[in-house]
C-alpha positions in Angstrom: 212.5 22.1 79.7 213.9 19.1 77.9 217.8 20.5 78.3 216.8 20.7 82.1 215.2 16.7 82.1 218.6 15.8 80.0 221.0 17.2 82.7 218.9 15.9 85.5 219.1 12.5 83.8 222.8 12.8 83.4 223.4 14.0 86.5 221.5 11.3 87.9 223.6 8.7 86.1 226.4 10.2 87.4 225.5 10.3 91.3 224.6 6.5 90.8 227.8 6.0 89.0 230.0 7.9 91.6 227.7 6.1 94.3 229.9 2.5 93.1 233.0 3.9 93.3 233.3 4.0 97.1 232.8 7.8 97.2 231.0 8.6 100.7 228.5 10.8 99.1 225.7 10.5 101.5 227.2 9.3 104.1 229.6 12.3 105.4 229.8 13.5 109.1 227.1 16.1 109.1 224.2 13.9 107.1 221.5 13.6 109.5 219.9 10.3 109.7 217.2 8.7 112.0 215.9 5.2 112.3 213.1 4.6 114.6 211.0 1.7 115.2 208.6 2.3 112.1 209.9 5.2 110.6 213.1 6.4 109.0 214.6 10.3 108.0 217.6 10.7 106.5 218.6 14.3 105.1 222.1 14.4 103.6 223.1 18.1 104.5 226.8 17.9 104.8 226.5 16.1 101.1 223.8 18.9 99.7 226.4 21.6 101.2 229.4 20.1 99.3 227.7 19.8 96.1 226.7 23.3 96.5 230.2 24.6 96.7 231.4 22.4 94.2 228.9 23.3 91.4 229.3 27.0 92.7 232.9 26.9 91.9 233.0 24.5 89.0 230.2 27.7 87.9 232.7 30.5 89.2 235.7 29.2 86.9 233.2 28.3 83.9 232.3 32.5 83.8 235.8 33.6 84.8 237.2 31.7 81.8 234.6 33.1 79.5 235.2 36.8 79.8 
């Protein structure tokens, strides 16, 4: 449990570090975001999807290179 608080804390620090670089993480085509009068939503699915296949492939190459 605390290697799995220690790579959520890193990767933490990273998404706010990448967030300064001018990256659009979060705000792709495809995030869905809504503003109303007294309530906001904003759900970043074209972001979550892109991780996904990044960390799938980053995972993919990581056990291909280990056999």
């Amino acid at each position: 449990m605390i290697g799995m608080g220690l790579l959520l804390l890193v990767a933490g620090g990273v998404a706010m570090l990448l967030g300064k670089t001018g990256l659009p993480l979060g705000r792709l085509p495809g995030d869905i975001r809504y503003e109303g009068k007294h309530f906001s939503f904003y759900f970043p699915l074209a972001t979550c999807v892109l991780l996904s296949v990044l960390v799938s492939v980053v995972l993919y190459l990581l056990s291909h290179w280990r056999r």
